[in-house]
C-alpha positions as CSV (number, residue, x, y, z in Angstrom):
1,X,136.6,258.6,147.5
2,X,139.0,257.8,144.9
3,X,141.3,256.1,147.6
4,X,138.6,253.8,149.0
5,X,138.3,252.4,145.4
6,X,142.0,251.8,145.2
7,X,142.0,250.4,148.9
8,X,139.6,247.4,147.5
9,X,141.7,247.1,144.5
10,X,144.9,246.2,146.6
11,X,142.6,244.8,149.0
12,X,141.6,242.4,146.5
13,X,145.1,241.5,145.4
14,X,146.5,240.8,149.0
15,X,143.1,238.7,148.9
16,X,143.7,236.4,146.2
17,X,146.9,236.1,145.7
18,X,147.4,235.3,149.5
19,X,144.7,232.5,149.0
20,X,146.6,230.8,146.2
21,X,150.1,231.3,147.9
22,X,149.0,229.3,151.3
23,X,147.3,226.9,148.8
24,X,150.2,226.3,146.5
25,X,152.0,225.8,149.5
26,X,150.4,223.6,151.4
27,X,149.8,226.0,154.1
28,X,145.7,225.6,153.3
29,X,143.1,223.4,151.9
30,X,141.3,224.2,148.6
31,X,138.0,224.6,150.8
32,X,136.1,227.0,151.8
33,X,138.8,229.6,153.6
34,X,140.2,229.5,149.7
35,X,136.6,230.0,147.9
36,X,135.9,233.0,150.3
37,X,138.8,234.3,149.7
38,X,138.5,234.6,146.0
39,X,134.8,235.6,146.4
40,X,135.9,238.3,148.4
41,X,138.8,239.5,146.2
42,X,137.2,239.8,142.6
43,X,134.4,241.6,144.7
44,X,137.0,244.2,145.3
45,X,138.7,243.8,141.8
46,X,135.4,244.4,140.8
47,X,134.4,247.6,142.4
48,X,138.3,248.7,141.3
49,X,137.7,248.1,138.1
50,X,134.3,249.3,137.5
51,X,135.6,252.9,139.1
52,X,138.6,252.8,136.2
53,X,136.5,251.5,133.4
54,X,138.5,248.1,133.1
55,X,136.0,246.1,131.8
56,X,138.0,243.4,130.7
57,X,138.8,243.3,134.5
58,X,135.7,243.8,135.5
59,X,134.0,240.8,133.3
60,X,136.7,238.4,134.1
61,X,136.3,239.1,138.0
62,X,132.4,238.7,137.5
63,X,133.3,234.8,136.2
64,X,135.9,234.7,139.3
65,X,133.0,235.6,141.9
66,X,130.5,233.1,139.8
67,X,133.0,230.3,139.8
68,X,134.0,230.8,143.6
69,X,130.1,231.2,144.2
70,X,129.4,228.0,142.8
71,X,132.4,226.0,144.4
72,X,131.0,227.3,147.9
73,X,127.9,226.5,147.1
74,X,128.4,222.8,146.0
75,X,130.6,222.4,148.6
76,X,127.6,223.5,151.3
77,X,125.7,220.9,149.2
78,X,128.4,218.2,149.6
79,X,128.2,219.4,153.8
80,X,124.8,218.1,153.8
81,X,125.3,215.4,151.5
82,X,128.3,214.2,154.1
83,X,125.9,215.0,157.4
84,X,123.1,212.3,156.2
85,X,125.6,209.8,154.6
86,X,124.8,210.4,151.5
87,X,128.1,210.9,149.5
88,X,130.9,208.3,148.6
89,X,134.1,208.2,150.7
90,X,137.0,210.5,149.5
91,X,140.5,209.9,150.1
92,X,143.7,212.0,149.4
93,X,146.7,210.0,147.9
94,X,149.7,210.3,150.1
95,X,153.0,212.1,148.5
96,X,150.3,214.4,146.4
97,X,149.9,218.2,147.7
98,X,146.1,219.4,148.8
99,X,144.3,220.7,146.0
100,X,140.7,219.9,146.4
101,X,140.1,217.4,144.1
102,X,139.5,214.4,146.2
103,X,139.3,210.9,144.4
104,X,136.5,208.7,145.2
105,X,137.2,205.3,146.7
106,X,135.9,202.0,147.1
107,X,136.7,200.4,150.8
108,X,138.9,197.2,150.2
109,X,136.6,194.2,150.5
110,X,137.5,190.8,151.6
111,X,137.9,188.3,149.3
């Protein structure tokens, strides 16, 4: 049983540090692939650490889930927001890598 626990600890790591790799990259968006990523991973870091008695690990990993739970969740809000019109246009400025935060802008208006 022992090994299962360590298999989700590594499991875990590959997770996470796989998610910020492609993101730091370029390789992926800062979306939802990357949120369930971490939501997976400090799951597993979790369950690791609980069976060792890191708590430090494991209290830090339960803010890692929360905070990944709550991106994925405001970003399902900001799916329906998008399907019924309702949010502002979002652009990304050229020359700057992908990291998920979108400014907001206004559409050029003639004069």
């Amino acid at each position: 049983m022992e090994l299962l626990w360590e298999i989700a600890g590594w499991a875990g790591a590959v997770a996470i540090l796989s998610a910020y790799l492609a993101v730091s990259m370029g390789w992926l968006k800062a979306g939802k692939g990357f949120q369930i990523a971490n939501l997976l991973g400090s799951c597993a870091f979790i369950v690791n650490g609980a069976f060792h008695e890191a708590w430090p690990s494991v209290v830090t990993n339960i803010a890692w889930f929360l905070i990944s739970a709550v991106a994925l969740f405001r970003m399902r809000s900001g799916d329906e927001a998008a399907a019924t019109g309702g949010e502002a246009p979002q652009a990304q400025f050229p020359g700057v890598p992908e990291t998920g935060q979108m400014a907001i802008i206004d559409a050029p208006r003639a004069a």
